[in-house]
N, C-alpha and C positions, 0 to 999 in steps of 0.2 A: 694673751688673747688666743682665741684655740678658733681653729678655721675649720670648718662643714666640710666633712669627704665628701659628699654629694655636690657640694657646689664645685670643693675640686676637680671631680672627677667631671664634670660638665663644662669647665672652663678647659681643661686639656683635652679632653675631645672636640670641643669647638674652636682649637687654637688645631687640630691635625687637621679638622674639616678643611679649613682654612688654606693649611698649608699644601694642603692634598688638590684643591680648588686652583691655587695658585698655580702651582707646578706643573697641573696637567692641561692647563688654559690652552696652550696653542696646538697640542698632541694631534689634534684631527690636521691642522693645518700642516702639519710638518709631511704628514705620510702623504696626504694632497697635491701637495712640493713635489716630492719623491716621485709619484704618480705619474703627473705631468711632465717633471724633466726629465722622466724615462719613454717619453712620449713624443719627445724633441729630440734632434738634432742639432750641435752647435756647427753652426756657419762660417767657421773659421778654415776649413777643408781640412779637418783631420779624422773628420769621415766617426767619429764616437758622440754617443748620446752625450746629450748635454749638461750630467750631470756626472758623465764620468770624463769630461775633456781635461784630460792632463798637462794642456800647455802652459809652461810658466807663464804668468803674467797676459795670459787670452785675454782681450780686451771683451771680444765676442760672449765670450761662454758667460764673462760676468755682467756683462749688459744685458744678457740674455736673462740669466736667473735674477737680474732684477725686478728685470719686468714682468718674470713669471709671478716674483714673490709679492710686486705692487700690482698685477691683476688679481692676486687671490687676495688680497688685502682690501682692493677698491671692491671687489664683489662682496667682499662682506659686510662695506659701508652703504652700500648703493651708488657707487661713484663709475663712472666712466660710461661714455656709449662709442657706437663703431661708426664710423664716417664721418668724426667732426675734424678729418685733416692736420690733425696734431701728431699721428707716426703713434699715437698710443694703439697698447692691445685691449680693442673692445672689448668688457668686460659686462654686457649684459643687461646693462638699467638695474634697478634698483632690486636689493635682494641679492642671497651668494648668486654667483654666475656659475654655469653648467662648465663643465668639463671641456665639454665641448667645442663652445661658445668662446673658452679661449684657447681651443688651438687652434679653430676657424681665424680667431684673431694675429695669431704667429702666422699662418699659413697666408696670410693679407699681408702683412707686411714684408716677410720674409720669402714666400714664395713655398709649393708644393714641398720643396726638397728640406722643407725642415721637420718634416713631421719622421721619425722614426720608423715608420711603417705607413705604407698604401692603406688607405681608406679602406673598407668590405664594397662600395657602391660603386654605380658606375662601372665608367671603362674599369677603373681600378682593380675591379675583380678578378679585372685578368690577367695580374703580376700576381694574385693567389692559386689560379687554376693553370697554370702553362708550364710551372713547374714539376706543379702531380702529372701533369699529361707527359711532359719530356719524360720524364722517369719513366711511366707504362709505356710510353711507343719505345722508351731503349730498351727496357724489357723486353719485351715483347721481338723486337729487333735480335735481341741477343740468342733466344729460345729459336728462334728460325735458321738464324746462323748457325749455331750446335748441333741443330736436326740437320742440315744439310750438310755440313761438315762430316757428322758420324754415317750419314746415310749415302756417300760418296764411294765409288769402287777401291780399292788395295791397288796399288799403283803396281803396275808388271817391273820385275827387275829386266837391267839389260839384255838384251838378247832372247828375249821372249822366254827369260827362264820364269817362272812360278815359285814363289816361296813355298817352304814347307811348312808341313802343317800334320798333328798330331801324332800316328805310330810310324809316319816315315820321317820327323824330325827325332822322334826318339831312336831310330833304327839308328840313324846317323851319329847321334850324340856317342851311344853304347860301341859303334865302332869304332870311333875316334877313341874313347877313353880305353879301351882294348889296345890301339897302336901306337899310346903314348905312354901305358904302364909298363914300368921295368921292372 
Protein backbone atom coordinates (compact mmCIF):
# COMPACT_ATOMS: atom_id res chain seq x y z
CA UNK A 1 0.00 0.00 0.00
CA UNK A 2 1.72 3.28 -0.90
CA UNK A 3 0.57 6.41 1.00
CA UNK A 4 0.12 10.29 -0.77
CA UNK A 5 3.03 12.64 0.23
CA UNK A 6 0.50 15.27 -0.03
CA UNK A 7 -1.90 13.85 2.37
CA UNK A 8 1.22 13.21 4.53
CA UNK A 9 2.46 16.27 4.44
CA UNK A 10 -1.07 17.91 5.38
CA UNK A 11 -1.66 15.49 8.25
CA UNK A 12 1.85 16.54 9.81
CA UNK A 13 1.27 19.91 9.59
CA UNK A 14 -2.18 19.73 10.96
CA UNK A 15 -0.83 17.47 13.82
CA UNK A 16 2.24 20.83 14.60
CA UNK A 17 -0.91 23.26 14.08
CA UNK A 18 -2.31 21.30 16.78
CA UNK A 19 0.40 20.97 18.96
CA UNK A 20 1.43 24.58 18.42
CA UNK A 21 -2.39 25.64 19.37
CA UNK A 22 -2.11 23.57 22.34
CA UNK A 23 1.13 24.55 23.91
CA UNK A 24 0.64 28.15 23.56
CA UNK A 25 -3.19 28.15 24.93
CA UNK A 26 -2.64 29.85 28.11
CA UNK A 27 0.76 32.08 26.97
CA UNK A 28 -1.14 35.47 27.11
CA UNK A 29 -2.52 34.51 30.51
CA UNK A 30 0.60 33.65 32.16
CA UNK A 31 2.60 37.10 31.31
CA UNK A 32 -0.96 38.61 32.63
CA UNK A 33 -0.09 36.72 35.95
CA UNK A 34 3.23 38.13 35.86
CA UNK A 35 1.77 41.53 35.30
CA UNK A 36 -0.43 41.77 38.01
CA UNK A 37 1.60 39.93 40.71
CA UNK A 38 4.27 42.61 40.02
CA UNK A 39 1.50 44.91 40.59
CA UNK A 40 0.98 43.47 44.20
CA UNK A 41 2.27 43.31 47.31
CA UNK A 42 2.22 40.23 49.49
CA UNK A 43 0.62 40.88 52.96
CA UNK A 44 2.60 38.96 54.89
CA UNK A 45 5.17 42.08 56.08
CA UNK A 46 8.08 41.23 54.08
CA UNK A 47 7.56 44.23 52.37
CA UNK A 48 8.40 42.24 48.33
CA UNK A 49 6.04 41.99 45.42
CA UNK A 50 4.12 39.35 45.53
CA UNK A 51 5.40 37.33 43.18
CA UNK A 52 8.68 37.48 44.38
CA UNK A 53 7.78 36.71 48.33
CA UNK A 54 10.35 34.25 49.39
CA UNK A 55 8.94 33.08 52.55
CA UNK A 56 8.95 29.28 52.97
CA UNK A 57 5.60 28.07 53.21
CA UNK A 58 3.68 32.14 53.13
CA UNK A 59 0.30 31.15 53.58
CA UNK A 60 -0.32 34.93 52.20
CA UNK A 61 1.58 35.08 49.02
CA UNK A 62 -0.11 31.84 47.99
CA UNK A 63 -3.66 32.73 48.93
CA UNK A 64 -2.83 35.62 47.33
CA UNK A 65 -1.76 34.18 43.75
CA UNK A 66 -4.58 32.13 43.96
CA UNK A 67 -6.94 34.54 43.78
CA UNK A 68 -5.09 36.49 41.46
CA UNK A 69 -4.85 33.35 39.17
CA UNK A 70 -8.95 32.39 39.92
CA UNK A 71 -9.77 36.18 39.05
CA UNK A 72 -8.08 35.93 35.69
CA UNK A 73 -9.67 32.73 35.15
CA UNK A 74 -13.35 33.94 36.32
CA UNK A 75 -12.80 36.94 33.97
CA UNK A 76 -12.36 34.93 31.20
CA UNK A 77 -15.56 32.78 32.02
CA UNK A 78 -17.74 35.77 32.96
CA UNK A 79 -17.94 34.77 36.47
CA UNK A 80 -17.65 36.97 39.50
CA UNK A 81 -18.95 40.47 40.50
CA UNK A 82 -17.79 43.07 43.34
CA UNK A 83 -20.06 43.42 46.51
CA UNK A 84 -21.70 40.12 46.79
CA UNK A 85 -20.03 39.76 50.50
CA UNK A 86 -18.26 36.52 49.73
CA UNK A 87 -14.30 38.11 50.36
CA UNK A 88 -14.02 37.32 46.57
CA UNK A 89 -11.79 39.59 44.17
CA UNK A 90 -14.34 41.37 41.88
CA UNK A 91 -13.71 40.35 38.61
CA UNK A 92 -15.98 42.44 36.35
CA UNK A 93 -19.18 40.75 35.09
CA UNK A 94 -19.14 39.13 32.24
CA UNK A 95 -16.20 39.05 29.64
CA UNK A 96 -12.15 39.19 30.48
CA UNK A 97 -11.96 41.72 33.37
CA UNK A 98 -9.82 44.91 33.05
CA UNK A 99 -6.55 44.95 34.83
CA UNK A 100 -7.57 47.23 36.71
CA UNK A 101 -10.81 46.15 37.83
CA UNK A 102 -8.87 43.56 39.70
CA UNK A 103 -6.56 45.37 41.48
CA UNK A 104 -9.52 47.72 42.55
CA UNK A 105 -10.67 44.22 43.74
CA UNK A 106 -7.29 43.31 45.95
CA UNK A 107 -7.15 46.90 47.15
CA UNK A 108 -11.13 46.16 48.60
CA UNK A 109 -10.12 43.46 50.31
CA UNK A 110 -6.80 43.84 51.31
CA UNK A 111 -6.57 47.52 51.79
CA UNK A 112 -4.32 50.60 49.80
CA UNK A 113 -0.95 48.91 50.92
CA UNK A 114 -1.13 46.04 48.68
CA UNK A 115 -0.90 47.49 45.56
CA UNK A 116 3.04 47.91 44.67
CA UNK A 117 2.93 51.49 43.77
CA UNK A 118 0.51 54.73 44.51
CA UNK A 119 -1.91 55.09 42.01
CA UNK A 120 -1.02 58.43 39.34
CA UNK A 121 -4.76 60.08 40.72
CA UNK A 122 -5.62 61.88 43.42
CA UNK A 123 -4.08 62.76 46.62
CA UNK A 124 -1.71 59.92 45.50
CA UNK A 125 0.13 62.05 43.08
CA UNK A 126 1.80 63.27 45.71
CA UNK A 127 3.98 60.38 46.89
CA UNK A 128 5.15 60.95 42.87
CA UNK A 129 5.92 64.65 42.90
CA UNK A 130 7.48 65.25 46.62
CA UNK A 131 10.21 63.16 45.86
CA UNK A 132 11.40 65.07 42.51
CA UNK A 133 10.64 68.30 44.65
CA UNK A 134 12.93 67.01 47.80
CA UNK A 135 15.74 66.38 45.41
CA UNK A 136 15.54 70.13 43.62
CA UNK A 137 15.09 72.13 46.92
CA UNK A 138 18.26 69.83 48.25
CA UNK A 139 19.87 70.87 45.32
CA UNK A 140 19.21 73.83 45.26
CA UNK A 141 20.04 74.08 49.04
CA UNK A 142 23.41 72.64 48.52
CA UNK A 143 24.51 75.38 45.45
CA UNK A 144 23.66 78.09 48.19
CA UNK A 145 25.55 76.53 50.64
CA UNK A 146 28.87 76.25 48.32
CA UNK A 147 28.27 79.92 47.09
CA UNK A 148 28.33 81.07 50.50
CA UNK A 149 30.86 78.76 51.85
CA UNK A 150 33.44 79.77 48.85
CA UNK A 151 32.34 83.54 49.00
CA UNK A 152 33.18 83.81 52.91
CA UNK A 153 36.45 85.87 54.03
CA UNK A 154 40.16 83.77 54.74
CA UNK A 155 40.11 83.60 58.36
CA UNK A 156 42.94 86.02 59.96
CA UNK A 157 45.80 83.83 61.78
CA UNK A 158 46.53 84.67 65.39
CA UNK A 159 47.73 87.70 66.21
CA UNK A 160 46.41 89.67 63.46
CA UNK A 161 49.20 88.17 61.37
CA UNK A 162 48.05 87.84 57.54
CA UNK A 163 48.87 84.82 55.50
CA UNK A 164 51.13 85.05 52.61
CA UNK A 165 50.55 85.14 49.39
CA UNK A 166 52.33 84.96 45.97
CA UNK A 167 56.24 86.72 45.59
CA UNK A 168 56.36 87.28 49.38
CA UNK A 169 55.50 83.50 50.03
CA UNK A 170 58.01 82.48 47.50
CA UNK A 171 60.62 85.03 48.94
CA UNK A 172 60.20 83.17 52.07
CA UNK A 173 60.33 79.53 50.65
CA UNK A 174 63.87 80.45 48.59
CA UNK A 175 65.27 81.70 51.98
CA UNK A 176 64.46 78.94 53.90
CA UNK A 177 65.81 76.44 51.25
CA UNK A 178 69.17 78.70 51.13
CA UNK A 179 69.57 78.06 55.29
CA UNK A 180 68.74 74.56 55.21
CA UNK A 181 71.23 73.57 52.27
CA UNK A 182 74.52 72.13 53.19
Amino acid sequence: MRSNPKLVRRATQSLILCLAVFIFLGAGDDKRFDKLGHHLMCICGCNQVLLECNHVGCRDSDRMRNELSAALVAGTEGAGTAGDGSGKIPTGGSGASSDDTILQGFVQKYGMTVLAAPSTTGFNSVAWIVPFLALGFGLALLVVIVRVWKSRPVPALADGIAPLHGQELEHFRQQAQKETDL
